[in-house]
C-alpha positions as CSV (number, residue, x, y, z in Angstrom):
1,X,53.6,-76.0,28.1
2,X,55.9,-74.0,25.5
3,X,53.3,-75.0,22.8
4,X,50.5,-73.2,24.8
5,X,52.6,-70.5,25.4
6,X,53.5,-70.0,21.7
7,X,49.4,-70.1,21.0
8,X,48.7,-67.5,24.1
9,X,51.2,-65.2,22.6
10,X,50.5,-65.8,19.3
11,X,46.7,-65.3,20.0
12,X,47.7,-61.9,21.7
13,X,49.5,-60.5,19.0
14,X,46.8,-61.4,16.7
15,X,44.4,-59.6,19.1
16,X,46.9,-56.6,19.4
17,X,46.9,-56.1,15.6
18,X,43.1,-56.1,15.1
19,X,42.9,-53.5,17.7
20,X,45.5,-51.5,16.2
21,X,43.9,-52.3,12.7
22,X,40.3,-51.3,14.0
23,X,40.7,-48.6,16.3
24,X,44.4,-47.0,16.7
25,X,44.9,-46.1,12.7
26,X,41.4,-44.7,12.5
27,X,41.5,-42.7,15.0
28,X,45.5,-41.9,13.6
29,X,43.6,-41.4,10.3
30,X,41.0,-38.8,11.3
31,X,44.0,-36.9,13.3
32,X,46.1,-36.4,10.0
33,X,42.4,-35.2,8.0
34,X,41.8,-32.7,10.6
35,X,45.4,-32.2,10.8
36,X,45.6,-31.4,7.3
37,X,42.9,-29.6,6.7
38,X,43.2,-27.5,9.6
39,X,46.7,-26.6,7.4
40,X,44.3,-26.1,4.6
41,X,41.6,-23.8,6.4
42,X,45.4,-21.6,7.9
43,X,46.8,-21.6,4.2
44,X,43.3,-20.4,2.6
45,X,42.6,-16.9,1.2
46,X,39.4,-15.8,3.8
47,X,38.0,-12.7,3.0
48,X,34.8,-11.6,5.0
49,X,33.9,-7.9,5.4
50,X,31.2,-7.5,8.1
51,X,28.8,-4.7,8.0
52,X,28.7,-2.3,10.9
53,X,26.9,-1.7,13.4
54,X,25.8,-5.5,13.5
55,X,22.7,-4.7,16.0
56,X,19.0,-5.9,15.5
57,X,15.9,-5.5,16.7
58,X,14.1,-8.2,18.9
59,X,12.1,-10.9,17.0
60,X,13.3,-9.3,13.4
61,X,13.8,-12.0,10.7
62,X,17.7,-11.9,9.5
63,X,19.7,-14.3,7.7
64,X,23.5,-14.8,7.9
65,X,24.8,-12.7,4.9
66,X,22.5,-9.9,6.2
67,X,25.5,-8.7,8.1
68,X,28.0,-9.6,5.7
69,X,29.3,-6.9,3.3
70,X,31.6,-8.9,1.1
71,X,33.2,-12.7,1.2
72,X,35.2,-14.5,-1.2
73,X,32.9,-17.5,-1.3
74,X,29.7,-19.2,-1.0
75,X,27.8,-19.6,2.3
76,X,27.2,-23.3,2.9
77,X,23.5,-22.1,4.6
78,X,22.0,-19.2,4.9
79,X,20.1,-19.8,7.7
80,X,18.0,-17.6,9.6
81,X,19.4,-15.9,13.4
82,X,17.8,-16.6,16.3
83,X,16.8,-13.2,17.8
84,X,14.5,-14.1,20.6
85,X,17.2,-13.1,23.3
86,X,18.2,-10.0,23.6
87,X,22.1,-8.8,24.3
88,X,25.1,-10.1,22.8
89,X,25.7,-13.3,20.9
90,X,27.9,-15.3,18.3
91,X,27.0,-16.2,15.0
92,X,29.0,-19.2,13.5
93,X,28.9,-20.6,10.3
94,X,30.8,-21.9,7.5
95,X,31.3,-21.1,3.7
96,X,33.4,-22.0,0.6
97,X,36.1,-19.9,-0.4
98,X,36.9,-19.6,-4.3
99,X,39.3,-22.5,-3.6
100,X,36.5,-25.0,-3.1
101,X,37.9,-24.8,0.7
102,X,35.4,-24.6,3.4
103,X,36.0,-22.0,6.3
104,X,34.4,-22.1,9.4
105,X,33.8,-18.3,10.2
106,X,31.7,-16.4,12.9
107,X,30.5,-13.1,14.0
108,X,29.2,-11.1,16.6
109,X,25.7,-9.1,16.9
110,X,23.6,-7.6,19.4
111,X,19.8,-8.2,19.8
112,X,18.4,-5.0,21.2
113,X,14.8,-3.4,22.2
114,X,14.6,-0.1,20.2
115,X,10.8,-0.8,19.9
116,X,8.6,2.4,21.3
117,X,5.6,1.4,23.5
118,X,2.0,1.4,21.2
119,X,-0.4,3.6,22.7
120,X,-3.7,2.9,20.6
121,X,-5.5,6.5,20.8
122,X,-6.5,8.7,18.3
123,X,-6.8,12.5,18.0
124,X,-9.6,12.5,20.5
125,X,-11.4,10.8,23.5
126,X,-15.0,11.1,24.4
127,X,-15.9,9.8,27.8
128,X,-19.2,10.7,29.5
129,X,-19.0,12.5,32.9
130,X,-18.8,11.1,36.1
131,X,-16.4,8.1,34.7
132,X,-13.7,6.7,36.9
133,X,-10.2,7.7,36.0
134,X,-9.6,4.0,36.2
135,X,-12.1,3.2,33.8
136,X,-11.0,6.7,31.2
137,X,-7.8,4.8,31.5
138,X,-8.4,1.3,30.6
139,X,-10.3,2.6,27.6
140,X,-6.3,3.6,25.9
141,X,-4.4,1.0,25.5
142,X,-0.9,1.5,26.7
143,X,1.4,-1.8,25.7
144,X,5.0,-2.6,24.2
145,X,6.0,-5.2,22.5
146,X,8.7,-7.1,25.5
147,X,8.5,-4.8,28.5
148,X,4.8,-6.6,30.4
149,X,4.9,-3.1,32.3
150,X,5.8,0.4,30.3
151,X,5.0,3.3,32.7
152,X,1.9,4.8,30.5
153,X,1.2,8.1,32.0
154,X,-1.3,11.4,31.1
155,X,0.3,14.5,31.1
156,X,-2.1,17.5,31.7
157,X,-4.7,18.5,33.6
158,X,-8.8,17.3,33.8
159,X,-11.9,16.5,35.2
160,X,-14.2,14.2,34.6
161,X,-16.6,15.3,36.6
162,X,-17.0,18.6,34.5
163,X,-18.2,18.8,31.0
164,X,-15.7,20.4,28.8
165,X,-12.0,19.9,26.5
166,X,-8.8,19.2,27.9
167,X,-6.3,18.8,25.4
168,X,-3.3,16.2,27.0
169,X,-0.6,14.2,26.1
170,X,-0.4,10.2,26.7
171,X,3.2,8.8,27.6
172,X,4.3,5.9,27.5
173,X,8.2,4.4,28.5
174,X,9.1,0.6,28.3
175,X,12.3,-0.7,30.6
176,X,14.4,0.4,27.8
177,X,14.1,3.8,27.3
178,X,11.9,3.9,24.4
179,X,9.1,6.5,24.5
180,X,5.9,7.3,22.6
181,X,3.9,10.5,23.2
182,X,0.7,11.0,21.6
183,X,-1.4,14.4,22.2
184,X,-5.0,14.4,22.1
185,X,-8.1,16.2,23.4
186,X,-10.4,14.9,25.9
187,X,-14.2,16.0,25.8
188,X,-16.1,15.0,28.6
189,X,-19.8,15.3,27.4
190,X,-23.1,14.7,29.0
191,X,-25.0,11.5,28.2
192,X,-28.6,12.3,25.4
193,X,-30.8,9.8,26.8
194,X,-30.5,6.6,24.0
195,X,-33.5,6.5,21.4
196,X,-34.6,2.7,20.3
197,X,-33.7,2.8,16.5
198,X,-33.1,-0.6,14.8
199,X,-31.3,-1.2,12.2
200,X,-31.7,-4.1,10.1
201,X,-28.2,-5.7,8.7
202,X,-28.1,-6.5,5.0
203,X,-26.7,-10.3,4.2
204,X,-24.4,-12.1,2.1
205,X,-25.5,-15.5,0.3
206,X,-23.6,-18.5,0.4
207,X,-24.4,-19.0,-2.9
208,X,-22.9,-15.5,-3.9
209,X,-19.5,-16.5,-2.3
210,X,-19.2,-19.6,-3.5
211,X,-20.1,-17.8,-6.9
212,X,-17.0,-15.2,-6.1
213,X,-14.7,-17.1,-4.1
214,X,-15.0,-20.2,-5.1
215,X,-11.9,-22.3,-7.4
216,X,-10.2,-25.7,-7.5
217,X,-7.7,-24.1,-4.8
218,X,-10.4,-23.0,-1.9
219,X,-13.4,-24.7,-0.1
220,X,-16.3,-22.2,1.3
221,X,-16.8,-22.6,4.9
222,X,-18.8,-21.7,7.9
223,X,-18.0,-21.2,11.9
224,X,-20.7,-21.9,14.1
225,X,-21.7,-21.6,17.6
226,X,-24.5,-21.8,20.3
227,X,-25.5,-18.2,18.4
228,X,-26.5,-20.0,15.7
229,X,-28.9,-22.3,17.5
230,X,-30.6,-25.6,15.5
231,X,-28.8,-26.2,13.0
232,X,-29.9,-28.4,10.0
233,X,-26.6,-29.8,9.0
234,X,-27.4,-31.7,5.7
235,X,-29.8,-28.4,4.3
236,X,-26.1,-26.8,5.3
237,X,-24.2,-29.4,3.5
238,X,-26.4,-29.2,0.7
239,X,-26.1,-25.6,0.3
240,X,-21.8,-25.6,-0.8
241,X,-20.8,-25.8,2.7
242,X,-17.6,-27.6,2.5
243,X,-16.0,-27.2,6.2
244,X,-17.1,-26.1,9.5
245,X,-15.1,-24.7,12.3
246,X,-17.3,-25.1,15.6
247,X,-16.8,-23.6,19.4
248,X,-15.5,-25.9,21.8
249,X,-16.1,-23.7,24.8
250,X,-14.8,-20.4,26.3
251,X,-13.5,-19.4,29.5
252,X,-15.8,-17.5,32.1
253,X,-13.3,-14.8,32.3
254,X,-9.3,-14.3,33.6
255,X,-7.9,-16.7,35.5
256,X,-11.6,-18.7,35.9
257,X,-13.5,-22.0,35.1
258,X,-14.0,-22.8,31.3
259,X,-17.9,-24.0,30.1
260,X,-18.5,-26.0,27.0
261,X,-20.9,-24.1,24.3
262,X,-24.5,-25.7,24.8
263,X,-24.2,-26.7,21.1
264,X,-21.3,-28.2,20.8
265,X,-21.9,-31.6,21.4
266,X,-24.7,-31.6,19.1
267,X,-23.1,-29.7,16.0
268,X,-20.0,-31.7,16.0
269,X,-22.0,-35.0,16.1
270,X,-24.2,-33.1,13.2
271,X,-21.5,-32.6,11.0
272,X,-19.6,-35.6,11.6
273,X,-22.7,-37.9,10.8
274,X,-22.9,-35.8,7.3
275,X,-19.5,-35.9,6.4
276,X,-18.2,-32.1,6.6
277,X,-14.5,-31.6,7.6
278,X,-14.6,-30.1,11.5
279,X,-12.2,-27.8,13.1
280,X,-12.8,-26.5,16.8
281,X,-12.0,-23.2,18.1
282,X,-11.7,-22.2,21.8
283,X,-12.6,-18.4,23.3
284,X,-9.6,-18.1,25.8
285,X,-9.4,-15.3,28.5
286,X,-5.3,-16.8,29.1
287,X,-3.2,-14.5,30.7
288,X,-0.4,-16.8,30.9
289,X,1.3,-20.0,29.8
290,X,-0.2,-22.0,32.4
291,X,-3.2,-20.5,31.8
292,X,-3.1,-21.3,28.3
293,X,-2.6,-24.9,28.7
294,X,-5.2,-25.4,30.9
295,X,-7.6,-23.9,28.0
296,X,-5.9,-26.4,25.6
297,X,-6.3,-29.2,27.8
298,X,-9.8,-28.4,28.4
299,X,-10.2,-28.7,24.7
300,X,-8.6,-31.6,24.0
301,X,-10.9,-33.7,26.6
302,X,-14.3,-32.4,24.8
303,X,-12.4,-33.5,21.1
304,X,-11.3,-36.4,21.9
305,X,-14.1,-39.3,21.2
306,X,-15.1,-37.0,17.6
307,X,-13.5,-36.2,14.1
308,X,-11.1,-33.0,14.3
309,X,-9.6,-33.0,10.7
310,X,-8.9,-28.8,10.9
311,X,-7.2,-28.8,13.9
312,X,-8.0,-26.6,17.2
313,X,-7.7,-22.7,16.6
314,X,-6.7,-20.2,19.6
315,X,-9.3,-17.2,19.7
316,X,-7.7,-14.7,22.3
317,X,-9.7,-11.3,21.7
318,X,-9.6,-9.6,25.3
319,X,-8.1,-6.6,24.2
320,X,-10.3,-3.9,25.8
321,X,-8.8,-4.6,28.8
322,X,-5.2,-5.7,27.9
323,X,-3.7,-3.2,30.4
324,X,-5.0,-5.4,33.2
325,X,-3.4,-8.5,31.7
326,X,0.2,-6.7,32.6
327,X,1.7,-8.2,29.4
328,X,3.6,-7.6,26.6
329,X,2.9,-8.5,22.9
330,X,5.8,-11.6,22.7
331,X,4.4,-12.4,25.8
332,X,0.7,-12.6,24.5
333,X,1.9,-14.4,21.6
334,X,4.0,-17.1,23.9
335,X,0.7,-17.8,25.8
336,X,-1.1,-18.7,22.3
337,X,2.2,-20.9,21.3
338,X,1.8,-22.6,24.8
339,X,-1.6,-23.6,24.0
340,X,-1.1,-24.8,20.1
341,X,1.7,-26.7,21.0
342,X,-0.1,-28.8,23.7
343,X,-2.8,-29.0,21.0
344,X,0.2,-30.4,18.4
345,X,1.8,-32.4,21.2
346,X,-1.5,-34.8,20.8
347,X,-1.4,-35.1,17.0
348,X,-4.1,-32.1,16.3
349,X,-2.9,-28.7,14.2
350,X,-3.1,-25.7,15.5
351,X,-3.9,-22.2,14.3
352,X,-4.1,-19.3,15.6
353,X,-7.1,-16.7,15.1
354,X,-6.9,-13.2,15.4
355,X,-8.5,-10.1,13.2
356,X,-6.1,-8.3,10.6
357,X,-5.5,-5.5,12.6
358,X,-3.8,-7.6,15.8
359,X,-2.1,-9.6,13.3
360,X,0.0,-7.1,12.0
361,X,0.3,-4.9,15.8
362,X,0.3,-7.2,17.9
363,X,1.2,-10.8,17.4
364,X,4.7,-12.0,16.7
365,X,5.1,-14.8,13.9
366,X,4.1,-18.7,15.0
367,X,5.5,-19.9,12.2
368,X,4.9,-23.7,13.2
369,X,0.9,-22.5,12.5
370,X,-1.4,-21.9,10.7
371,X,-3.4,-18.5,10.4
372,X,-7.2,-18.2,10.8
373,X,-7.4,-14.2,9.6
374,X,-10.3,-12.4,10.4
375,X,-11.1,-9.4,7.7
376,X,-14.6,-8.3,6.8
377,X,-14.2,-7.2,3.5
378,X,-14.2,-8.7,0.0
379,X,-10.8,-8.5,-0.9
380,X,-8.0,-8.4,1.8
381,X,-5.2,-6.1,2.2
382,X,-3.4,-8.5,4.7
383,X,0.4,-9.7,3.5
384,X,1.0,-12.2,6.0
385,X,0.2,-15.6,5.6
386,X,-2.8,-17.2,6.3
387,X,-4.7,-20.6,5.7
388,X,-8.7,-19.8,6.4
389,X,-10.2,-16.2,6.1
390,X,-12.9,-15.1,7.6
391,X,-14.6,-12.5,5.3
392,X,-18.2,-11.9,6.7
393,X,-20.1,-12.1,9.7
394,X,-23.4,-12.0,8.0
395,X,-24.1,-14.8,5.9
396,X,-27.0,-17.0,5.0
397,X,-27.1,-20.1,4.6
398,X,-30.1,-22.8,4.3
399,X,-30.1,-24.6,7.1
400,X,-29.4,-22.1,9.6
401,X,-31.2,-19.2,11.4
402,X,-29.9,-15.5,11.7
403,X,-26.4,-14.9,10.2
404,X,-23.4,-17.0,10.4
405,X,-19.9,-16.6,9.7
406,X,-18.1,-17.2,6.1
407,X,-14.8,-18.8,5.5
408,X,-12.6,-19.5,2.9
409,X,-10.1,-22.5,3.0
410,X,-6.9,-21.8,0.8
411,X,-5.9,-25.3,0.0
């Protein structure tokens, strides 16, 4: 018995050391580190002048040492502040001092909404007598960039149900205080009856762009709808198209059913059969996130038994009657990331399509996509980023009928 005892014990002690071994001076190990350099960090010479007054505007892009004025170091990361929240918040980070010690450090800033309302109106408005005041004032848009409802109010008086000038001012105040005014004259006119006068658009040959446009860095591409009817997709091939973006569908309006184009089905099986790189775009009417997601899911049932190499495109263009939507610009751009990241959630990229002029007013940076800019012009004044422009709607190509959109692909 006093033999299996000594084991037992023996055995225990054994046991007792390898715990102590494995766990206890580890952890006593990492307590004298921090312990230490906690000592270190108390002992260190930290210099960090802030700048003052450490506010910013919603959405802005700021790094780190934006706000800093001086520091006796080097920032470990420079990383960009999240400013999607507005109000108060800490910023913590850490940097080396000039004695090779790193301090953790932070800050506070406040994210505020100093944005005025846009109201898109120029000098004058014409409207025809005997239109609604609801319909005079859908034609201004009145919007903000995070309020869904600035109070947009005319100042001055009219009648538009008598010819004649009435100079006024448009006001508009978002939930924050911030106000834009904006006079202007309205003439209410009487309608000449309309004379049939056609005009006969002048074209732009594919072969001319690819002449201009085309390097070792870009591919010359087409979009293409029911619009553009039969389509003869090797003549199109042949011709220097080297991509195609096609319509998957639309939606019948806000907050209604969706319809597939009557072509799509038989231009994406075209251009698959002869080899050309497809993208898909849908027409959405989305008003919301939920909204938006149903337009994406919509697309990603028609894709899914066909070649998508260029990804699904968001085309929201309802902005003649953005008032009625009761939104705000970061809320218009949430719907379109709502819908691009259920299109990414299933393997597809997503881009986002939208005209120069709502790229720069309107929608707030998706970083995670691409951009598909629309810009009718032969050289583009646009600085943002962008993968695919869209530089003409009346091209000709061999193959197709009528005009049809040009692209080029920045590779």
């Amino acid at each position: 018995m006093k033999k299996k005892a000594l084991i037992l014990s023996t055995i225990f002690l054994v046991l007792t050391t390898i715990i102590v071994l494995v766990v206890y001076i580890p952890i006593y190990k990492e307590n004298k580190r921090i312990k230490e350099e906690q000592e270190r960090i108390a002992n260190a010479t930290i210099i960090v002048e802030l700048k003052e007054p450490r506010t910013i505007t919603f959405m802005q892009e700021v790094h780190v040492s934006d706000f800093i004025e001086n520091i006796n170091g080097k920032l470990k990361d420079d990383f960009i502040i999240e400013t999607d929240t507005l109000g108060k918040q800490t910023v913590k980070f850490k940097y080396t001092n000039d004695e090779g010690i790193e301090i953790p450090y932070k800050y506070s800033i406040e994210v505020i909404d100093d944005v005025p309302p846009e109201i898109w109106l120029g000098n004058s408005k014409s409207i025809a007598v005997g239109t609604s005041d609801e319909m005079f004032r859908e034609k201004i848009t009145c919007a903000d960039n995070l309020d869904d409802n600035p109070k947009c109010e005319i100042i001055g008086d009219y009648n538009l149900n008598k010819v004649g000038s009435y100079p006024l001012t448009f006001k508009a105040t978002d939930n924050y205080n911030n106000t834009t005014e904006k006079k202007f004259t309205l003439n209410v006119y009487q309608p000449k009856p309309s004379s049939s006068q056609s005009s006969k658009r002048s074209s732009w040959q594919i072969a001319s762009i690819i002449k201009d446009y085309k390097t070792d860095k870009t591919k010359i591409g087409i979009d293409v709808s029911s619009w553009q009817g039969d389509i003869d997709f090797q003549r199109v091939k042949d011709a220097g198209v080297e991509f195609v973006i096609i319509r998957v569908g639309s939606g019948k309006g806000i907050e209604t059913d969706r319809f597939v184009d009557r072509k799509f089905e038989q231009n994406i099986k075209g251009f698959n059969a002869v080899g050309l790189p497809v993208g898909v775009y849908f027409y959405s009417y989305a008003n919301s996130k939920a909204e938006a997601i149903k337009d994406a899911e919509f697309v990603l049932e028609q894709i899914k038994d066909y070649k998508v190499e260029l990804g699904v495109a968001y085309d929201w263009e309802s902005w003649s009657f953005f008032n009625n939507f009761h939104q705000s610009f970061y809320s218009t751009t949430m719907n379109a990331k709502a819908f691009l990241d259920t299109i990414s959630a299933k393997g597809y990229k997503g881009m986002l399509y939208s005209s120069k002029n709502y790229l720069e007013k309107v929608w707030y940076p998706l970083n995670d996509y691409d951009v598909w800019l629309a810009h009718y012009t032969t050289h583009t004044s646009y600085k943002g980023k962008y993968k695919i422009w869209q530089l003409a709607s009346n091209g000709k190509v061999p193959g197709i009928n009528g005009f049809v959109d040009m692209n080029i692909m920045y590779e």
